[in-house]
BAPABA-643449 format. One record per atom (N, C-alpha, C): residue in one letter; x, y, z. Coordinates in pm, whole numbers, plus 50000, padded with zeros to 5 digits. Atoms other than C-alpha are relative to their C-alpha. Layout:
BEGIN
AXYZ;...
END
This chain:
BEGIN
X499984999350147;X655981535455499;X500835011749953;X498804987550018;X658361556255290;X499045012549899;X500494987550076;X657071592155169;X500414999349877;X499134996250113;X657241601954815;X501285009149981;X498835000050024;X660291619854867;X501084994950082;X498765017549910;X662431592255048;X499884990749913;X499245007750129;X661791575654736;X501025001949936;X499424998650083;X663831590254526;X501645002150041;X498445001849946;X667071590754729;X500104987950104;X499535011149876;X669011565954892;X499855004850114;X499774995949819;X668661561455301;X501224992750012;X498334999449920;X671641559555500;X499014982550021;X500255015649948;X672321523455653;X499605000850135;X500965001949895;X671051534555979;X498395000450017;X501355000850013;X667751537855862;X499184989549927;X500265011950026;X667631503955688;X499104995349966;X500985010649949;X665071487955844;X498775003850033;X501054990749973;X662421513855882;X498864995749898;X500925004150059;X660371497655629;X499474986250059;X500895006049899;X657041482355724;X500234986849973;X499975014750072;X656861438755670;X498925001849927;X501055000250107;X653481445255489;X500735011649865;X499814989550109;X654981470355239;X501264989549907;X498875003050104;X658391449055152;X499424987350004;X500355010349982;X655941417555148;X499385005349832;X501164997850155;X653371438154843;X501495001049967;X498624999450113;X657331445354701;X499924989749916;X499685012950065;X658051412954641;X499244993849917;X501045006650042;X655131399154574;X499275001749823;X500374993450105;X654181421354299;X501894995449889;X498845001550097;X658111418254133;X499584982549932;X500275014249980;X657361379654205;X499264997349866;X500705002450131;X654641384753936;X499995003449903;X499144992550122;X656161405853687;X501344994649946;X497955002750104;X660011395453640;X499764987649953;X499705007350135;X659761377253338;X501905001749983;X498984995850141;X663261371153125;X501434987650156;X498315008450004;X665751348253432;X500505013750060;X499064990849868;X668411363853681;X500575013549979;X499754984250038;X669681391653462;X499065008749988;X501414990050021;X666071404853420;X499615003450141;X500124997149865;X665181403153787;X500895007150062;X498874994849942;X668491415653890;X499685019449973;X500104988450063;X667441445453635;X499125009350087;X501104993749958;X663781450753768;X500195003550163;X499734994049825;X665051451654144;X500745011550028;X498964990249995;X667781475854088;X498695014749962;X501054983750022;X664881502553914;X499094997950118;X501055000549911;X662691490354203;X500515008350125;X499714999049852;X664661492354509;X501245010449985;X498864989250006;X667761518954363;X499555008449988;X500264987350098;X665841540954143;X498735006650038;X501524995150001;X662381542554247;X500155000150124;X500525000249849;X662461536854627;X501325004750098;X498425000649904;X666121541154746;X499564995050133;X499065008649871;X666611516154974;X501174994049942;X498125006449968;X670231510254853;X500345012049946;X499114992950095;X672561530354698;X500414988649892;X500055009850143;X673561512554359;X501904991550076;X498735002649984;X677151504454534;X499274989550102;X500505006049892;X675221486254837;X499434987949954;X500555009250090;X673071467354553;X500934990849925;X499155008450022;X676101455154371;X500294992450073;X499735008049837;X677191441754687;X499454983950040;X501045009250001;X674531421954722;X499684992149889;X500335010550133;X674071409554376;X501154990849943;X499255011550007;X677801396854386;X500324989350048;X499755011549907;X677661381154690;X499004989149952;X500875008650085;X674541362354553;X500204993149919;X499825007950118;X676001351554250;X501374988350090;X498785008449966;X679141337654477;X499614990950060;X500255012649885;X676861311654688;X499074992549890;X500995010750075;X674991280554516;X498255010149976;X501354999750019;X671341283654379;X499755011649947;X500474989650125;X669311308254206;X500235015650096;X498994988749923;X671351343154274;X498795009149931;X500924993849991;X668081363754199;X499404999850115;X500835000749846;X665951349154497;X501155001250101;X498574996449903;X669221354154704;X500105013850029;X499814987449981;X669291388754608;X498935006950064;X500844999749952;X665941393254711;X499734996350135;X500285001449836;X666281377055057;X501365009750027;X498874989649930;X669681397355094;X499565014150011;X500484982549996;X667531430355046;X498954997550055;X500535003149915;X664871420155239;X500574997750181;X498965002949882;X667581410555552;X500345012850024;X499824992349982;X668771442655485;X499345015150073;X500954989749964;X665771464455482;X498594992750166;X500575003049879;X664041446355775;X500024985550063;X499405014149937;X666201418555928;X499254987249978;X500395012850019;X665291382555980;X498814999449955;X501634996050080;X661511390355885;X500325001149864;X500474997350132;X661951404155624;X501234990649879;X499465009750057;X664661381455525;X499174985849886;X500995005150028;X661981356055529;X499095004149890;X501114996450083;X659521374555363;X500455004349831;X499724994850146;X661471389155063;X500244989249922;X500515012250063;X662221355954954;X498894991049943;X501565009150008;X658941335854996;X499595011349930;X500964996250094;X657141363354833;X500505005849885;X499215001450187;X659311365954539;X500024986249959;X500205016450067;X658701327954521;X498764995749955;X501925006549979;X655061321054618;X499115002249872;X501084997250160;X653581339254262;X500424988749905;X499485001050055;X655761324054077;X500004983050001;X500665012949994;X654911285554250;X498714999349980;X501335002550071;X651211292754202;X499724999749898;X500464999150117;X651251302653899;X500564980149912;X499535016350059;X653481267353769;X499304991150060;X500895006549976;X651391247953991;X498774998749918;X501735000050087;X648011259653811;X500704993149847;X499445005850187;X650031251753435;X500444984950065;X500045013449998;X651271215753589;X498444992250023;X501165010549941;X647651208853713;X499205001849836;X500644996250126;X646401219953323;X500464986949929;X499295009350095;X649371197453171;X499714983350056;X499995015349974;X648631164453387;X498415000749950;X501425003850027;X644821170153314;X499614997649854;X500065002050151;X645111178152941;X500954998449921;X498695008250039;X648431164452862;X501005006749915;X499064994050048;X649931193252714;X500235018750098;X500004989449944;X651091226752792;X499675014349950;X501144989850048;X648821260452758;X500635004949911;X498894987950108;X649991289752490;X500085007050025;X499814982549940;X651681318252611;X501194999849903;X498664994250052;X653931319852319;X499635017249920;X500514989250037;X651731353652234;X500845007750082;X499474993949857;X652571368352581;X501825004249983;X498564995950003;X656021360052544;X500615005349881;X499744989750126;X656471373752195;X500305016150019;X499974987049927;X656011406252354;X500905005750105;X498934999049867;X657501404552671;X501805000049940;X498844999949997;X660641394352578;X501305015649943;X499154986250066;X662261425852340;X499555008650126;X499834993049920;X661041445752645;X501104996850140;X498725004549915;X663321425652883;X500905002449960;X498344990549999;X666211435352721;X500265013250010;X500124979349982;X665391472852724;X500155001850157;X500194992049839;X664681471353122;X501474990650031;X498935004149968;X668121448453125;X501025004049944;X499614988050022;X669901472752941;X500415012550039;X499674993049892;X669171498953153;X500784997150126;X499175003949854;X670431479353432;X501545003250061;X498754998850051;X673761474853306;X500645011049996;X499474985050054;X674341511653188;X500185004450162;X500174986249856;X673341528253555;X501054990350110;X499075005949893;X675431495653762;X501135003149947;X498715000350035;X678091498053495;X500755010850090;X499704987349926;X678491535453620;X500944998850148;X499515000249865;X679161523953949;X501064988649996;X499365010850020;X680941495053867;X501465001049978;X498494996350056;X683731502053650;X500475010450031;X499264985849926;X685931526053871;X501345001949897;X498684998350044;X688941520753694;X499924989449871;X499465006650120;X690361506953371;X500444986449979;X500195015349968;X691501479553505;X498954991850035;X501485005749966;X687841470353618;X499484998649847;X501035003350152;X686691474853257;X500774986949944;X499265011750027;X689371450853168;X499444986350084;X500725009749939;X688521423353396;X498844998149930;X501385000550052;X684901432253270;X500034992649841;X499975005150143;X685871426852927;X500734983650013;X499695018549990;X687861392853009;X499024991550023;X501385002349960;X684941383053236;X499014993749889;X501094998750134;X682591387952911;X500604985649926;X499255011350088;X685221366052685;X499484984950028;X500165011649928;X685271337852925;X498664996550037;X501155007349987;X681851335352961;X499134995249806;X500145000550105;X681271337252566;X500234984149971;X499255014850052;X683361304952558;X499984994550126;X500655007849872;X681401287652854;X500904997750051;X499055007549873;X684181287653106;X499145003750133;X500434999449829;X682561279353470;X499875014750048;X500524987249936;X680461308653609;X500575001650086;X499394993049827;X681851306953994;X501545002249954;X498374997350043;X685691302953816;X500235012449952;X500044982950095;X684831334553611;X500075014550148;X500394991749891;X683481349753938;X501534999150099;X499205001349917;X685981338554154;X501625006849979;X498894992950003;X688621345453934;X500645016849978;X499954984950008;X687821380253898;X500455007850124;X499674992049872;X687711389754257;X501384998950052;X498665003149994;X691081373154310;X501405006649967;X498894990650030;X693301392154110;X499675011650020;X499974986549940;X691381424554224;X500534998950119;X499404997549898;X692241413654564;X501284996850014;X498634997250012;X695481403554468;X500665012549968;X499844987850039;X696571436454336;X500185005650077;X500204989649923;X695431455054620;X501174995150085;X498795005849848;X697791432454892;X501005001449945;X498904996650069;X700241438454645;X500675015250034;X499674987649990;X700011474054650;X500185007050177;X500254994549919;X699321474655011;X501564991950106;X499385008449951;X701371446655164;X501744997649979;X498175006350105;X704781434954885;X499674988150019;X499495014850082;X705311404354715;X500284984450066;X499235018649940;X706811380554952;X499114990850102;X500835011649909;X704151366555207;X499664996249907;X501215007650037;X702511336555120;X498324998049969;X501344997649926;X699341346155244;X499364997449862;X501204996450122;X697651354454921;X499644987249908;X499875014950088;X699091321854721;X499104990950092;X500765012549925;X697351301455034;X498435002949986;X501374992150027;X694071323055012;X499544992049824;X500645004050072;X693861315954632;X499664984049934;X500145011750000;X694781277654664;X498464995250089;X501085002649894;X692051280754926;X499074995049892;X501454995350050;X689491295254674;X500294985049887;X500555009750067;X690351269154415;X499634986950040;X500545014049939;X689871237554621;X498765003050058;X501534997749956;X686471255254739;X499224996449862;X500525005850096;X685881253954342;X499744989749977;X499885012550024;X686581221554318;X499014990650036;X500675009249919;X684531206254571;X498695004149969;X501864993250028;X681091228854487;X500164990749839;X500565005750101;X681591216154117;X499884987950007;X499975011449982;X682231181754206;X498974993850016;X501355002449896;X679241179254430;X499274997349921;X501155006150087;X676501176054183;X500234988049924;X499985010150080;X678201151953956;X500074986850067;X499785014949928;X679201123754209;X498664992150022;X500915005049973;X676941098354234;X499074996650085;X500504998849857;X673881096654428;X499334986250068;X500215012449930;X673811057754504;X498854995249902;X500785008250103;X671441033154313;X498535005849968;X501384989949998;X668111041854137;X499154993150103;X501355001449882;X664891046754400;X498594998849916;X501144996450012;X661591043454358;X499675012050059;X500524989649950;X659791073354395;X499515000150125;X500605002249890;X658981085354718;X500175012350032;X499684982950018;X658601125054856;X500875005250093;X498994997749934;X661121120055081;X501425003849928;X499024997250133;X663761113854843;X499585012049894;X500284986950045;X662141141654625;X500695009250059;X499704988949929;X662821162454867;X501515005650053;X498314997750022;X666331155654971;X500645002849863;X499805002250117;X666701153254617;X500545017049939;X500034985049993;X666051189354589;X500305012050055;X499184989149919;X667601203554876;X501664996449924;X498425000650025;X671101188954715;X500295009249861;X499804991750080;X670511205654422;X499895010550007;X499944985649938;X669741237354601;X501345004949987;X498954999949876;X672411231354787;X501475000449905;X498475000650071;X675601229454482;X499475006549891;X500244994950182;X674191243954183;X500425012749967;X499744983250102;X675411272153943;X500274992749918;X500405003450135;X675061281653627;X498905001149945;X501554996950105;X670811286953561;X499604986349942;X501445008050109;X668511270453366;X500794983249976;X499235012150091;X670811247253121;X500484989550128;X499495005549915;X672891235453416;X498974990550081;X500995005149903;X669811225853648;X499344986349885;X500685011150066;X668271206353334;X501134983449957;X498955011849976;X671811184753308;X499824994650082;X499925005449887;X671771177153629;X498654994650034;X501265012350016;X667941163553604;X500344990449917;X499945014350110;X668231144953289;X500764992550064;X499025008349917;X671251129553473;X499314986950079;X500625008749843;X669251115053802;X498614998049935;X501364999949958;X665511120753763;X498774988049841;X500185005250131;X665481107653340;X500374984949989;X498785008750027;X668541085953307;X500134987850058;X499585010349872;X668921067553611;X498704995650090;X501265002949916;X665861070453823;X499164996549941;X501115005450091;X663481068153531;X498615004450073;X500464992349921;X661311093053758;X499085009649878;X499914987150101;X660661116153433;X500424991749843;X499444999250099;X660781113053072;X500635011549944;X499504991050035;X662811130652852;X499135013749977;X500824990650074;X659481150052686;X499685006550159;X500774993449888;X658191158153052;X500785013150067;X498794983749930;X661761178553194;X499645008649896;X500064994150071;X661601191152887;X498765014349993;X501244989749965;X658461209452953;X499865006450117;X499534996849865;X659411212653307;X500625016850024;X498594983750016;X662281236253238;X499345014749925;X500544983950062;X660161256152963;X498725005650068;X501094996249938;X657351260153203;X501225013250112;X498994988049964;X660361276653407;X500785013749963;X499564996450077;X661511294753172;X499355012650006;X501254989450045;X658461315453067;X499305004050095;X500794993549904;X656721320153408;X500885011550064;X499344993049943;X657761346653607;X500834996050118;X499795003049909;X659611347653897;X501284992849970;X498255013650024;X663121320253959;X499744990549902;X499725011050092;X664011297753701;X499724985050094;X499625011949936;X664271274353975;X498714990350058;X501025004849957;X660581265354017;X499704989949910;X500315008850026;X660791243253771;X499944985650060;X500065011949870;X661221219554059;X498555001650031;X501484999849967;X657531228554147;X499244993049897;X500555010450076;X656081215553823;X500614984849993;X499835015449996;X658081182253847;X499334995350133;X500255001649887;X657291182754193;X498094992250021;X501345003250027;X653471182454089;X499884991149913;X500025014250072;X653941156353801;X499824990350070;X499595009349939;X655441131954055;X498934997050126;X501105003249852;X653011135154403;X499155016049986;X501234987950091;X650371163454250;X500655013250170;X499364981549928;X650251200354502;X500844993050105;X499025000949878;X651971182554816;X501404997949980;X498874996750114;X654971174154558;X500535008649953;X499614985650105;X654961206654398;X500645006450129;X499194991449860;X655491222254777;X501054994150028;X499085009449977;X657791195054893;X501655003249912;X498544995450058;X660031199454596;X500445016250021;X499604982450035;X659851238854586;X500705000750090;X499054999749812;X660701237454961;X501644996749981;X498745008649982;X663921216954901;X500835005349925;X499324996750118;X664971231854607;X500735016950055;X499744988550020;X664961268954724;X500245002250200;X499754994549898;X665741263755140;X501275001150000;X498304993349976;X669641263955089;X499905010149968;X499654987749989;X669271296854963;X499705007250082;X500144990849907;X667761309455261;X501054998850080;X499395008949885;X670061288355503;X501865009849914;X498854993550027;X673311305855267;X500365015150003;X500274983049998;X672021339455231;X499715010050213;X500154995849914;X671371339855592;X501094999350104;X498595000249942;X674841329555710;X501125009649957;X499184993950069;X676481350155432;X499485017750006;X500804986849994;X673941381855443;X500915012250135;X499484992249913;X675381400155769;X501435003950006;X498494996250003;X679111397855625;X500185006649864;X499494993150108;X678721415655320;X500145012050046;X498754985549933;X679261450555512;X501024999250040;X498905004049950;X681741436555681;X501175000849897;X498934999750079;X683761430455380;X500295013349956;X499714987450067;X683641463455231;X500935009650131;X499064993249875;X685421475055584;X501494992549981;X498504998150033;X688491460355429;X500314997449873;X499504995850193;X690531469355142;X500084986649911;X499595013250081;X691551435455019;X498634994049985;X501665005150002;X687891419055086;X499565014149916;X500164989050102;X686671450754899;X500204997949867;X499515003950171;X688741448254590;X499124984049949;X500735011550046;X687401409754599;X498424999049948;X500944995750042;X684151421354570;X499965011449890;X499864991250121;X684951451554316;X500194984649879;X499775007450052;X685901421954136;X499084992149911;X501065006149958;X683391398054181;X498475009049937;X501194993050032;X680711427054085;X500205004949850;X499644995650161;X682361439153742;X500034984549883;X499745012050058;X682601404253635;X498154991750004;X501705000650082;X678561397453701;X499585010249959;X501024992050115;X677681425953503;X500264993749868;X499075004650176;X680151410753219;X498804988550000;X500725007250057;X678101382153243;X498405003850006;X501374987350047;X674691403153229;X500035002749895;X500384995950064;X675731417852976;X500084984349885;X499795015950089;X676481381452774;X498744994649984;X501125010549953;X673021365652902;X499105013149873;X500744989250049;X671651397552775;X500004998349861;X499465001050159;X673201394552385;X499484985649983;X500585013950029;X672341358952381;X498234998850030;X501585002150004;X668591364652465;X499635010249934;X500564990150091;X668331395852271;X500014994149819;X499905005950128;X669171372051948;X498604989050018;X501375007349988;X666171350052067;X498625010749992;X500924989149951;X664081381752129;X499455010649899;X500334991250083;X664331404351854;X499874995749891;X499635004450121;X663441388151549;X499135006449892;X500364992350075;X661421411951370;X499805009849971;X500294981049968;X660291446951320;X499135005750127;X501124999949849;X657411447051571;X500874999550114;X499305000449902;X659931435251828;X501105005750043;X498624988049967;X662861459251773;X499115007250041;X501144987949962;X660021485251769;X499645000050214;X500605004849820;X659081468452140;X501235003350061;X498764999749860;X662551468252293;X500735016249957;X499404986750001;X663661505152134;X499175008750039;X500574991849923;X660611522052284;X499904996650094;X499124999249881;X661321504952541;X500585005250099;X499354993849980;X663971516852602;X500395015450035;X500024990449987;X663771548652542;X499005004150116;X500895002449915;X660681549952773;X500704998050170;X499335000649860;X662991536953067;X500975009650024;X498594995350043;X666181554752976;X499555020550025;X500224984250033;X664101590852898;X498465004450106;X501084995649959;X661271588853127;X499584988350098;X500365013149886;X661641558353388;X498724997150027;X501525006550014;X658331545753305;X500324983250117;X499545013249977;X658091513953526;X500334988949925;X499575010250140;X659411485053355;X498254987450069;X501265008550009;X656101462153499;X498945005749909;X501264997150113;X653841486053306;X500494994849839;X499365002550104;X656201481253022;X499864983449958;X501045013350016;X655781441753062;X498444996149998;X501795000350033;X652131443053093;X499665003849815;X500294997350136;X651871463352769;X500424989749916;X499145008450089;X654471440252588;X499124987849976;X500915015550013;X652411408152671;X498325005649910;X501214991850062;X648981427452541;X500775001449863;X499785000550155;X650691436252227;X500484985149915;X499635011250022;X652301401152197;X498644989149939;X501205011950023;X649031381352214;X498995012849899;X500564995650082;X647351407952013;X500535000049858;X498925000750101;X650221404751758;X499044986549926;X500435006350038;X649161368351736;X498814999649964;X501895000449983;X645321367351754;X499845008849874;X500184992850107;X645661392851435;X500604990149899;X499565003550104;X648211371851241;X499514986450018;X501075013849957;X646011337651318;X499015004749917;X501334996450082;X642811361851165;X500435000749865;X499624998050132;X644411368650838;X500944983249925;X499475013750054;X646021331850762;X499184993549933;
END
């Protein structure tokens, strides 16, 4: 276990792995049940967890990890979480940092699908989240400010950052945004390092776009005539969407309505619909909303079945891709691709961030919530879970007062 002062500074990378599996198992477990707010919020609460409060990374080591994450299919939170888990205590804890950043986060949607098939609607936590939310942007806020730091080395990085931002404003393709960021950082560099005239680089970035091509493709092609239900098909069903997806929330609910609504007739419209906002609002991955359909369709052995399918490509990518992100930073050109690649998901951080802070702040009470907040993290690194705890307590007390006076 790490002393209180080995918290507060980063360890070297030879010391890694020195943490116990029961200690980065309560980590997870506990984030698992706190990160409210989706990938930029989790991304937030891990960085004060595992940069600020515990140093096991350095914030350059963490980027690292949170770009490579965003560059492979599926939900690039639980990714980041098994890539810092891999890190801090290999294949174990690979394992473990995942699953127990999942497991709260399927019980809890399990217990709300077994509420909604019994009493046909879904509970009220719009108190809870009243609260919660203006504090998610304060602890995603911070995030931003302390990675930016490390982030933007140069001018040209803020640039990118600011294009980055643009292009995601005006929904152009997340991995294109990503991809094309790292590209011209690592172009640049072979430029500066190399000259002009090999090919190399032009074949490299023809590479990367026919890799685009084929990941976006993948979900839309058709997946052969509709089935009757069965938890087999579920299940493949769910590893393919593991297995090609980017993009979050919106994206994942296209690509149901598509198959599971449309075609299969598996799902009504009203049911995803509730699916997704059960995802939404629980803690933990967006991506469990596969667990409540999962339980609609063949009740808890469904809910596992799908969760399983939905969230093993990210182990199976993170665990092929996990041992080469040092690697890259040992060369300049791979380097820059990642400098790239990492200034370009903060840009879109900070985007996700502005677009849920207009859902989030809509009154006085709730600025009040996300500017002490703030200040709170910013002037006195209060944890941000106590900070969600409180938020939800004032949220549902908010309501339960303006309900007594109506």
């Amino acid at each position: 276990m790490l002393n209180s002062s080995q918290s507060q500074t980063p360890v070297s990378a030879g010391a890694e792995r020195s943490v116990s599996l029961r200690e980065l198992a309560w980590v997870f477990l506990r984030l698992g049940t706190t990160a409210f707010g989706g990938p930029a919020a989790h991304a937030a609460m891990m960085e004060e967890e595992f940069v600020r409060r515990r140093g096991w990374l350095t914030r350059e080591k963490f980027l690292d990890l949170l770009g490579a994450a965003n560059l492979i299919p599926g939900p690039s939170s639980t990714e980041t979480a098994i890539y810092i888990g891999y890190r801090r205590a290999g294949w174990w804890g690979l394992l473990l940092g995942g699953a127990c950043f999942i497991v709260p986060a399927m019980l809890l949607v399990s217990a709300i699908a077994w509420a909604y098939v019994r009493y046909g609607r879904l509970p009220q936590v719009s108190g809870a989240l009243y609260g919660v939310k203006p504090v998610i942007i304060a602890v995603v806020l911070q995030a931003i400010l302390g990675l930016g730091r490390v982030a933007v080395k140069t001018r040209f990085l803020a640039l990118i950052g600011l294009l980055a931002a643009l292009l995601a404003i005006l929904n152009l393709n997340i991995l294109i945004i990503l991809v094309g960021a790292g590209a011209m950082l690592a172009l640049g560099r072979w430029v500066r390092q190399e000259g002009p005239r090999s090919a190399k680089p032009l074949a490299v970035l023809l590479a990367l776009g026919l890799a685009v091509m084929v990941v976006e493709m993948g979900p839309t092609m058709r997946s052969g005539p509709p089935i009757a239900f069965r938890l087999g098909p579920l299940f493949l069903y769910f590893v393919k969407i593991g297995s090609v997806l980017y993009g979050g929330g919106y994206v994942l609910l296209a690509f149901l309505r598509t198959d599971l609504v449309a075609r299969w007739h598996w799902l009504t419209s009203a049911q995803l619909l509730d699916a997704v906002a059960v995802g939404q609002v629980t803690p933990g991955p967006l991506f469990t909303t596969a667990t409540f359909i999962g339980y609609l369709l063949g009740g808890p052995l469904g809910a596992l079945i799908a969760t399983v399918g939905i969230f093993m490509p990210a182990f199976f990518f993170a665990a092929v891709s996990g041992p080469l992100v040092p690697r890259i930073r040992k060369s300049a050109i791979a380097g820059a691709f990642l400098d790239g690649v990492n200034v370009a998901s903060l840009a879109l951080m900070a985007v996700v961030t502005v677009q849920l802070a207009r859902a989030a702040v809509v009154d006085l009470l709730t600025l009040a919530l996300a500017a002490a907040s703030a200040f709170l993290l910013l002037r006195f690194r209060v944890n941000s879970a106590w900070l969600v705890l409180g938020g939800a307590l004032i949220g549902v007390f908010a309501l339960v007062l303006h309900a007594s006076v109506r």
